[in-house]
TIKE-250556 format. One line per field, with one value per residue: residue number from 0; chain; x, y, z of N, C-alpha, C in turn. Coordinates in nm, 3 decimals. Layout:
REM residues N
zake c(NUM, ...)
vexti c(A, ...)
n.c1 c(X, ...)
n.c2 c(Y, ...)
n.c3 c(Z, ...)
ca.c1 c(X, ...)
ca.c2 c(Y, ...)
ca.c3 c(Z, ...)
c.c1 c(X, ...)
c.c2 c(Y, ...)
c.c3 c(Z, ...)
//
This chain:
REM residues 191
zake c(0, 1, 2, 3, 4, 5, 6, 7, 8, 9, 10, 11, 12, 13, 14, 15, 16, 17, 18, 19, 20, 21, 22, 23, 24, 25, 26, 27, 28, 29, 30, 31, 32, 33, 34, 35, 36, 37, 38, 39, 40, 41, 42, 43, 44, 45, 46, 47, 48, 49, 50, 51, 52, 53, 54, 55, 56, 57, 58, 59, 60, 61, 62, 63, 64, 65, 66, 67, 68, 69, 70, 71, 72, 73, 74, 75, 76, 77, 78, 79, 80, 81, 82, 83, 84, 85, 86, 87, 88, 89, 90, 91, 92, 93, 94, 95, 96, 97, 98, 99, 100, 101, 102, 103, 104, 105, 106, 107, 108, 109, 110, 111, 112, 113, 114, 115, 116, 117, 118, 119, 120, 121, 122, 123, 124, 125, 126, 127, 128, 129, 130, 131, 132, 133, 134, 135, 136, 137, 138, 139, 140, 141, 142, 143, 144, 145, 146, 147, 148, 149, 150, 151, 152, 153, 154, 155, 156, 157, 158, 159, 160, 161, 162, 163, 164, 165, 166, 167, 168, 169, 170, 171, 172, 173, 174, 175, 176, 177, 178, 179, 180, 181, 182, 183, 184, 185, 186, 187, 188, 189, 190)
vexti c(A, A, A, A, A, A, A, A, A, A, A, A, A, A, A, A, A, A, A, A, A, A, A, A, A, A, A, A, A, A, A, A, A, A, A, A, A, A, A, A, A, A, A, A, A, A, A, A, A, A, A, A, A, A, A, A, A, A, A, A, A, A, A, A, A, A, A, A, A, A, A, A, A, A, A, A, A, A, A, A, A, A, A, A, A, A, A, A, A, A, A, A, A, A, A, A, A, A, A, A, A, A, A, A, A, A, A, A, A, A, A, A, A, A, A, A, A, A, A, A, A, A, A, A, A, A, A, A, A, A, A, A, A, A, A, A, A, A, A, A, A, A, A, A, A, A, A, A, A, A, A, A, A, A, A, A, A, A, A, A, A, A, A, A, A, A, A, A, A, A, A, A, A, A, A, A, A, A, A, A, A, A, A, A, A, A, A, A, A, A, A)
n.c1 c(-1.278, -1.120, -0.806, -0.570, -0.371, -0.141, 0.008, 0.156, 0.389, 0.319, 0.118, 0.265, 0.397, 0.284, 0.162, 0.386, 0.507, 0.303, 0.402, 0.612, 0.563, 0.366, 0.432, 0.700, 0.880, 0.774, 0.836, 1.146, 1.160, 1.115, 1.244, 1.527, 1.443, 1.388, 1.562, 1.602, 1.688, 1.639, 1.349, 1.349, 1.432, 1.260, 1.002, 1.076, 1.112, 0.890, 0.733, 0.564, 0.404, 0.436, 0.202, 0.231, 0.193, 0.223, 0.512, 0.566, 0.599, 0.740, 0.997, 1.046, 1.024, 1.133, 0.961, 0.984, 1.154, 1.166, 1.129, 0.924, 0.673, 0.417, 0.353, 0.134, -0.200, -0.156, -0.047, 0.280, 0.439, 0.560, 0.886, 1.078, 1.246, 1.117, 0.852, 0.927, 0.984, 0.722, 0.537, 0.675, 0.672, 0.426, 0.383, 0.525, 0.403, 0.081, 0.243, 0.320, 0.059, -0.099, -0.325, -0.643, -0.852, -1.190, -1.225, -1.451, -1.565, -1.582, -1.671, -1.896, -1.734, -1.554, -1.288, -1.076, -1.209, -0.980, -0.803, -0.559, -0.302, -0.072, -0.036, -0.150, 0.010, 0.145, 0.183, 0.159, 0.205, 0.020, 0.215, 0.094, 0.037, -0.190, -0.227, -0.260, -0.294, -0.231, -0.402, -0.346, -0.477, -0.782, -1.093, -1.379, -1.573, -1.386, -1.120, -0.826, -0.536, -0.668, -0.663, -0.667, -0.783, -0.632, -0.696, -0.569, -0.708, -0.975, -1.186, -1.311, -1.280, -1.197, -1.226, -1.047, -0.994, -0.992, -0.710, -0.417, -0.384, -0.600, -0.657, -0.410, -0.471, -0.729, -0.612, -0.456, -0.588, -0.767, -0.573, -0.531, -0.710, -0.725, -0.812, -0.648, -0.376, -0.111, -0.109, -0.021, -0.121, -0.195, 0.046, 0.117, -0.011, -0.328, -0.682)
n.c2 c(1.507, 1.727, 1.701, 1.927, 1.930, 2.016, 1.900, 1.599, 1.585, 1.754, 1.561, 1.324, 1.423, 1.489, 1.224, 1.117, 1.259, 1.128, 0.895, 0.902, 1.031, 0.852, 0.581, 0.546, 0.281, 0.269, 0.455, 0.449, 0.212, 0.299, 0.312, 0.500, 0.764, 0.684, 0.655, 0.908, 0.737, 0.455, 0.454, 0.506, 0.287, 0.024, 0.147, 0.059, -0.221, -0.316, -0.201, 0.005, 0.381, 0.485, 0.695, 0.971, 1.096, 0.887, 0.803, 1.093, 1.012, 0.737, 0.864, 1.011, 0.802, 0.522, 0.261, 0.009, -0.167, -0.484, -0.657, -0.553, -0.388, -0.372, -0.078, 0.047, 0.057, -0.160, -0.330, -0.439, -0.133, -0.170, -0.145, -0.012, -0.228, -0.436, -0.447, -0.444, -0.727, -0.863, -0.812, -0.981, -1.240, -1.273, -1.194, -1.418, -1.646, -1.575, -1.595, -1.894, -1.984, -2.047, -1.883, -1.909, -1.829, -1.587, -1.283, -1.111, -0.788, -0.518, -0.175, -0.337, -0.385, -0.204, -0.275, -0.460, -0.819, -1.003, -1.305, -1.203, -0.899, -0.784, -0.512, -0.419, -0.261, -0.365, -0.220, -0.248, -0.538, -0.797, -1.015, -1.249, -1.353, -1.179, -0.842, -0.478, -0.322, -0.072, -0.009, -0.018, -0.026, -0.028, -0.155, -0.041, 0.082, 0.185, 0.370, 0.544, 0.465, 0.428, 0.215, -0.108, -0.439, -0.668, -1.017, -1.344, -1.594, -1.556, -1.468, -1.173, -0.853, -0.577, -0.180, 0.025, 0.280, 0.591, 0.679, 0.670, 0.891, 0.970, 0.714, 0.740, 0.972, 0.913, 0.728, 0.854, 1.031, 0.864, 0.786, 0.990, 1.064, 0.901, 0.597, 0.409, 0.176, 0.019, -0.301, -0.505, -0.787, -0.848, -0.774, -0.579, -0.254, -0.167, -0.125)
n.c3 c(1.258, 1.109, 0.821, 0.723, 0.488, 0.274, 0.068, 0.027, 0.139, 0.426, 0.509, 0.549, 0.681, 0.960, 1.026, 1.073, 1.289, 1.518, 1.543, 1.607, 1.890, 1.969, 1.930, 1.938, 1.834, 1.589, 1.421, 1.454, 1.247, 1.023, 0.722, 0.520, 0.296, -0.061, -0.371, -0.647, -0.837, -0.723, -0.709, -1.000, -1.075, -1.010, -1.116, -1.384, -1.386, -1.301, -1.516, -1.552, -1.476, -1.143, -0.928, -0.847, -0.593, -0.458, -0.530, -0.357, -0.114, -0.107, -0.143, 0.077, 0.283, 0.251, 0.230, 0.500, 0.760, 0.719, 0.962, 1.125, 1.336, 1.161, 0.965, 0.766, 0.800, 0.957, 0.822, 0.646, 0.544, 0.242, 0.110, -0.160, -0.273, -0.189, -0.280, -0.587, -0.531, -0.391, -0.595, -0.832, -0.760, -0.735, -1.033, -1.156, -1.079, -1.213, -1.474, -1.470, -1.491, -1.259, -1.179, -1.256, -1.243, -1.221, -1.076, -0.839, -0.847, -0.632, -0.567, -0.828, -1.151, -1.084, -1.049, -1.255, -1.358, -1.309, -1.164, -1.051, -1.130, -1.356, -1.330, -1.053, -0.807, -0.561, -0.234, 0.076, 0.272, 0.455, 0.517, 0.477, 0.250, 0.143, -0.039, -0.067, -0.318, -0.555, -0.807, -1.125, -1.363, -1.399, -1.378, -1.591, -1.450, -1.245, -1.081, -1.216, -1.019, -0.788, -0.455, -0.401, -0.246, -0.231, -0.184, -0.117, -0.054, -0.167, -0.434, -0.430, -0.459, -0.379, -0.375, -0.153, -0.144, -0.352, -0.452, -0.383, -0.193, -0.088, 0.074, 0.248, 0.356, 0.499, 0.686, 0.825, 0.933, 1.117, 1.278, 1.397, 1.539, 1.715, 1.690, 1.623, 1.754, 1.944, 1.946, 2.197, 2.230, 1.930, 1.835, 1.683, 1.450, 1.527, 1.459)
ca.c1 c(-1.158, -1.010, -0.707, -0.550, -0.250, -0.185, 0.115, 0.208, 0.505, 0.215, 0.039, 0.319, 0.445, 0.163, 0.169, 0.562, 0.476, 0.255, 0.473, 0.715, 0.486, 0.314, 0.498, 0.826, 0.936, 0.719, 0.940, 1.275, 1.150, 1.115, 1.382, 1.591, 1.391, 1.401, 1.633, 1.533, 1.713, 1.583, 1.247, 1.334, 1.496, 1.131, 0.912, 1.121, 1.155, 0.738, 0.677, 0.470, 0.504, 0.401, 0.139, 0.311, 0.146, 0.269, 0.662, 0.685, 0.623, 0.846, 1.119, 1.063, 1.024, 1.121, 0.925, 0.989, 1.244, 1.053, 1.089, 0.875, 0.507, 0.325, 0.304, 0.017, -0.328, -0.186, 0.046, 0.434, 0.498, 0.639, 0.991, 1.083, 1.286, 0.965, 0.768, 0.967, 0.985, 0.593, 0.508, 0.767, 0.626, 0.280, 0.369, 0.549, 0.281, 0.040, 0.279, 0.278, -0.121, -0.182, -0.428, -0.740, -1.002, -1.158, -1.242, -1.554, -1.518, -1.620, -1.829, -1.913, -1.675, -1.448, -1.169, -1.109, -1.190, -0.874, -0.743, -0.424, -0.293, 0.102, -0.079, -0.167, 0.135, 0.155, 0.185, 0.163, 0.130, 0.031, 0.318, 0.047, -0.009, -0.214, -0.154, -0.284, -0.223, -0.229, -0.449, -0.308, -0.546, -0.871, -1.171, -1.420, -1.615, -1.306, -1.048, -0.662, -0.455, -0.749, -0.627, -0.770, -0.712, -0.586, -0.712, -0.553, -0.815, -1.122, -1.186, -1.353, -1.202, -1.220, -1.164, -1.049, -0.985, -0.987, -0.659, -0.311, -0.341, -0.699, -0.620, -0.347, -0.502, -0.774, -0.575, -0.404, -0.703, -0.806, -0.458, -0.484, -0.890, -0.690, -0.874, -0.523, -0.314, -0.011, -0.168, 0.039, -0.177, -0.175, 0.201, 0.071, -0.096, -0.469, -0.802)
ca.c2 c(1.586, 1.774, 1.717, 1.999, 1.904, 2.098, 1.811, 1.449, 1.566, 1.738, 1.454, 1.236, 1.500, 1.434, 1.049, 1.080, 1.275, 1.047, 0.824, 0.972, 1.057, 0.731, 0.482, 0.526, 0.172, 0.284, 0.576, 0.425, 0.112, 0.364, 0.323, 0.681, 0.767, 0.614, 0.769, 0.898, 0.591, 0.345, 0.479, 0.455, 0.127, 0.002, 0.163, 0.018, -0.352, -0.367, -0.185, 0.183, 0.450, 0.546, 0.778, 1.119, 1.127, 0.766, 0.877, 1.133, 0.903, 0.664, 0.958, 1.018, 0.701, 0.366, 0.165, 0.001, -0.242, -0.581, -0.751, -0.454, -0.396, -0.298, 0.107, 0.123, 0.004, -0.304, -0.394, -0.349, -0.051, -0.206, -0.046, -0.042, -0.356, -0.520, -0.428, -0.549, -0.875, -0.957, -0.832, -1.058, -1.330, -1.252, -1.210, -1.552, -1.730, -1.563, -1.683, -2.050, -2.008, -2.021, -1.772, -1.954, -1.788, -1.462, -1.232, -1.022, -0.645, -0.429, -0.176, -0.391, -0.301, -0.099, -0.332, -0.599, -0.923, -1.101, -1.280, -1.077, -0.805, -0.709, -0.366, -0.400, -0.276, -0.395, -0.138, -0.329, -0.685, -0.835, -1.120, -1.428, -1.363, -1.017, -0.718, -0.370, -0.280, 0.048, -0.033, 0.084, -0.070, -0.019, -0.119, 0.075, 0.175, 0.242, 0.506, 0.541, 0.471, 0.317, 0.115, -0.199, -0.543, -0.821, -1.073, -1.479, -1.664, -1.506, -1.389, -1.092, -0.737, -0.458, -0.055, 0.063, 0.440, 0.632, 0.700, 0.660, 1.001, 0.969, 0.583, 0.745, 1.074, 0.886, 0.618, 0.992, 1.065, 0.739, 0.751, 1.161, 1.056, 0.721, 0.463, 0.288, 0.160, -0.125, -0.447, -0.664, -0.922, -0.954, -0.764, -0.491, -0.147, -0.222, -0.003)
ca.c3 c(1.263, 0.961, 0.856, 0.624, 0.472, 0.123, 0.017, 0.095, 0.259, 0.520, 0.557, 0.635, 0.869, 1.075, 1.077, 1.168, 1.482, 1.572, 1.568, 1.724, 2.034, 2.030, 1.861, 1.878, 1.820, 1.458, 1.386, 1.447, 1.175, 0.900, 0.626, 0.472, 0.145, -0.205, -0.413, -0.754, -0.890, -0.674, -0.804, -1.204, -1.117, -0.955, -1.220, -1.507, -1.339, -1.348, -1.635, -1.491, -1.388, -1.010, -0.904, -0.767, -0.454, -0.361, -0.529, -0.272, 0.008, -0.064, -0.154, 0.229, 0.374, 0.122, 0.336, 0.642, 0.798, 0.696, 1.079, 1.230, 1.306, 0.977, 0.968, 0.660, 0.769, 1.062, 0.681, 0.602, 0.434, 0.139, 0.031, -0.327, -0.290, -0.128, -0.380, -0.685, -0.463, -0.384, -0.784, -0.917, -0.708, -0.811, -1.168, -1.166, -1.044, -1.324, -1.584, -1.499, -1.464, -1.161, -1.163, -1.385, -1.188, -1.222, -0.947, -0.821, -0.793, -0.519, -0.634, -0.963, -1.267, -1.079, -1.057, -1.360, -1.313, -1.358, -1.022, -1.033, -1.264, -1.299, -1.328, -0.947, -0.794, -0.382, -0.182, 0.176, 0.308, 0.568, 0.545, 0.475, 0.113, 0.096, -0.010, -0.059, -0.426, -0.642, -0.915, -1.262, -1.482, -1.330, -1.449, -1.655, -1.353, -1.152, -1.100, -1.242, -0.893, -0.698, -0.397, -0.377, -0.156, -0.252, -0.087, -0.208, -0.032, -0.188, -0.550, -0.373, -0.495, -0.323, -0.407, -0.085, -0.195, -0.526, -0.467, -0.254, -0.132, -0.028, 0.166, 0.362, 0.444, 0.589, 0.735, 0.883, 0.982, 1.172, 1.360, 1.506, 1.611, 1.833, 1.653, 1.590, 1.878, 1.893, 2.017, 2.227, 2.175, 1.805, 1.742, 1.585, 1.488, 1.504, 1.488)
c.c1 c(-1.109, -0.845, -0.675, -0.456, -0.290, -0.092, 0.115, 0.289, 0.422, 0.218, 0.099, 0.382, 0.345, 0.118, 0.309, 0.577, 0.390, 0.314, 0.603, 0.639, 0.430, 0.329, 0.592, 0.963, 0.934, 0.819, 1.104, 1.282, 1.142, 1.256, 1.425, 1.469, 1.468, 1.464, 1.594, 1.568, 1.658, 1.374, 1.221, 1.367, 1.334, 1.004, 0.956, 1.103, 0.991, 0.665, 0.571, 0.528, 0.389, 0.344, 0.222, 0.296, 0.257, 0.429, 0.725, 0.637, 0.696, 1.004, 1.118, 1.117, 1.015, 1.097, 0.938, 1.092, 1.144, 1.051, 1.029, 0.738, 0.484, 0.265, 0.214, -0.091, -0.294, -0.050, 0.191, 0.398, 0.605, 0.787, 0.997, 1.168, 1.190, 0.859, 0.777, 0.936, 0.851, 0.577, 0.572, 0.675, 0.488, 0.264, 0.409, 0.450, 0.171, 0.084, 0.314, 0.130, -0.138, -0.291, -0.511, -0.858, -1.037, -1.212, -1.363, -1.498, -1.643, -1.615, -1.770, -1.868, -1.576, -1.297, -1.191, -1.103, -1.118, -0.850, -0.596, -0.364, -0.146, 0.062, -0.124, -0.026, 0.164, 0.247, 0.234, 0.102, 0.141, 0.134, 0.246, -0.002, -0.132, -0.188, -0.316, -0.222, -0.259, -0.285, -0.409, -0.362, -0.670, -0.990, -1.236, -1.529, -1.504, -1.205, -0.895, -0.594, -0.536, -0.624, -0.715, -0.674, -0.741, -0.595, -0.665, -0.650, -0.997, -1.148, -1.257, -1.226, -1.231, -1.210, -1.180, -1.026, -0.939, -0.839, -0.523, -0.357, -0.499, -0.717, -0.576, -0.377, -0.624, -0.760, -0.529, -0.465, -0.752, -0.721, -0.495, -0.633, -0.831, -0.757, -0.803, -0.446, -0.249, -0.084, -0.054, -0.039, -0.119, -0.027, 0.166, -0.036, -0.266, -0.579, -0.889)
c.c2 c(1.609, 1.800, 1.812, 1.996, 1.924, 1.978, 1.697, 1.462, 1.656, 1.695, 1.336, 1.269, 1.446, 1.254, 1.066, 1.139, 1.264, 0.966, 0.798, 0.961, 0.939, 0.606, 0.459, 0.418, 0.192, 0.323, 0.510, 0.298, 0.196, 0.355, 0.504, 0.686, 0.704, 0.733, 0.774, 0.762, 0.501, 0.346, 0.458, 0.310, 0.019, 0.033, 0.053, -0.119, -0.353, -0.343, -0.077, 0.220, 0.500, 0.658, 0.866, 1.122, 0.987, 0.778, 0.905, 1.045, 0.871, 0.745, 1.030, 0.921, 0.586, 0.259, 0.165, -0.162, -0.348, -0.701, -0.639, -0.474, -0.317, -0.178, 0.172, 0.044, -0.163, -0.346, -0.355, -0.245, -0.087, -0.119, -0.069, -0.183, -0.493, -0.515, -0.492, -0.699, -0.929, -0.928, -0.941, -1.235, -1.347, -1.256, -1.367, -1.626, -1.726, -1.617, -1.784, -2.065, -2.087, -1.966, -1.774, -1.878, -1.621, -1.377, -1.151, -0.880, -0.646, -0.299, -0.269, -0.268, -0.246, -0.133, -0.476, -0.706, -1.041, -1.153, -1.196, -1.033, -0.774, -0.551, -0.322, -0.419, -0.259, -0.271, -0.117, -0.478, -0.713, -0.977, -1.281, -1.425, -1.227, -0.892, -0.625, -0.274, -0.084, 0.004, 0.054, 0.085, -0.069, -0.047, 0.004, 0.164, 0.270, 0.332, 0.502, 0.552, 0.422, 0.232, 0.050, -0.325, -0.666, -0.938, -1.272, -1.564, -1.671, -1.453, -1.236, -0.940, -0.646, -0.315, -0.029, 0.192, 0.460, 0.622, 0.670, 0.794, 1.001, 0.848, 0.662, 0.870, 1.044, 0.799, 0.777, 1.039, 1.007, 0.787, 0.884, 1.107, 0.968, 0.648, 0.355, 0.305, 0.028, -0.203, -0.553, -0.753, -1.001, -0.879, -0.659, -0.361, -0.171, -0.099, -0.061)
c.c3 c(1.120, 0.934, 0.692, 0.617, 0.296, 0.037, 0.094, 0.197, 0.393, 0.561, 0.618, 0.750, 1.003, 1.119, 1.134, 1.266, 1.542, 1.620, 1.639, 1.823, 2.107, 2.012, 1.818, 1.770, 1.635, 1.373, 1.341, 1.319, 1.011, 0.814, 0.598, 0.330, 0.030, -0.255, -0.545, -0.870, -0.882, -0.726, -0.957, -1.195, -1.104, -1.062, -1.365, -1.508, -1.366, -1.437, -1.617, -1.465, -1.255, -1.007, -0.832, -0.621, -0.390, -0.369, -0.373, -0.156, 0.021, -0.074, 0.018, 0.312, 0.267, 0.184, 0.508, 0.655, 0.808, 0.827, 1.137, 1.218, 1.194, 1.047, 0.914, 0.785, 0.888, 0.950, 0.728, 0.496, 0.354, 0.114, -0.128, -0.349, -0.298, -0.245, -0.530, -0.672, -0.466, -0.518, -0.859, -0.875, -0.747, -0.981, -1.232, -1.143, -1.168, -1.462, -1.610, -1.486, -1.378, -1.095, -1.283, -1.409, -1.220, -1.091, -0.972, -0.767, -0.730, -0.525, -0.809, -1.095, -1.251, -1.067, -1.216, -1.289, -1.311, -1.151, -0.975, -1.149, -1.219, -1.302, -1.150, -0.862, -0.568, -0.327, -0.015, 0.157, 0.438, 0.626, 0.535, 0.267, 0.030, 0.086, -0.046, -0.166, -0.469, -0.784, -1.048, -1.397, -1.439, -1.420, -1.514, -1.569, -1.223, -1.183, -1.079, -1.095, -0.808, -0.595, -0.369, -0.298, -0.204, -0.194, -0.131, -0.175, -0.094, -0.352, -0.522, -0.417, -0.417, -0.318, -0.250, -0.027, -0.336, -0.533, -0.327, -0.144, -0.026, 0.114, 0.264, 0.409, 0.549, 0.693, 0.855, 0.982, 1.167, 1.277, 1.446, 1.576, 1.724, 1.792, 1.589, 1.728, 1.859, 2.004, 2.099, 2.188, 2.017, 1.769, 1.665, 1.568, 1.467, 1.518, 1.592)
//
């Protein structure tokens, strides 16, 4: 299935009446948009600046109400509060060295091999300690905005799209085909 969406704000059209239709509970967990403030305040606090594509997202939708089922990928859609919050937590940790080890990329090169970078800026988590960053420092095989996964248990790296826009158009994708659906079982949107 092709999905042709010329802008973000498209592409999230089409996940938000999904969600509407089939996931209401989804819909109503969405926060108001980030405001251009809450955006400079967020870039400035980690020290980047934010890929455009991922911007207007959150200038739509600044996340998600953090007791709901995770709206990215099964994850929370981070808000910009959320986001400051796991980085800070992640960067703290790095600067008592905690983080000795180095990590394996996924393809080789394309992520550095540090175990965590304040340049990897969380995106979603799944609430046990991983996330789903925005790579801003990318290795020398990999590509400026890369999303990759964070995984704390594993030195294992992963590029999981070149780009935000590419992740969630095929995550977009995934969802209009039905190969996502809320799980009673596990609490959540699952493929």
């Amino acid at each position: 299935m092709a999905i042709i969406a010329k802008t973000m704000v498209d592409l999230w059209m089409k996940y938000g009446d999904w969600l509407v239709a089939e996931f209401p509970e989804g819909a109503r967990a969405l926060n108001p948009g980030a405001t251009d403030d809450e955006l400079a305040a967020l870039q400035a606090a980690i020290g980047v600046d934010l890929p455009e594509d991922y911007r207007t997202v959150l200038r739509i939708h600044n996340g998600q109400q953090a007791d709901s089922v995770g709206l990215l990928w099964g994850n929370e859609f981070l808000s910009t509060t959320r986001i400051h919050s796991e980085w800070q937590v992640m960067k703290q940790l790095l600067d008592e060295g905690h983080f000795p080890h180095r990590s394996v990329s996924s393809p080789e090169n394309a992520i550095k091999h540090d175990w965590w970078s304040p340049q990897w800026i969380p995106i979603t988590s799944d609430g046990s300690g991983n996330l789903q960053c925005l790579d801003l420092s990318p290795g020398p095989a990999g590509t400026m905005g890369q999303i990759i996964d964070f995984d704390h248990e594993t030195v294992h790296r992963c590029v999981l799209a070149s780009s935000f826009r590419e992740a969630f158009q095929n995550y977009v994708k995934s969802i209009l085909a039905g190969e996502y659906s809320y799980s009673d079982d596990y609490g959540r949107l699952m493929s």
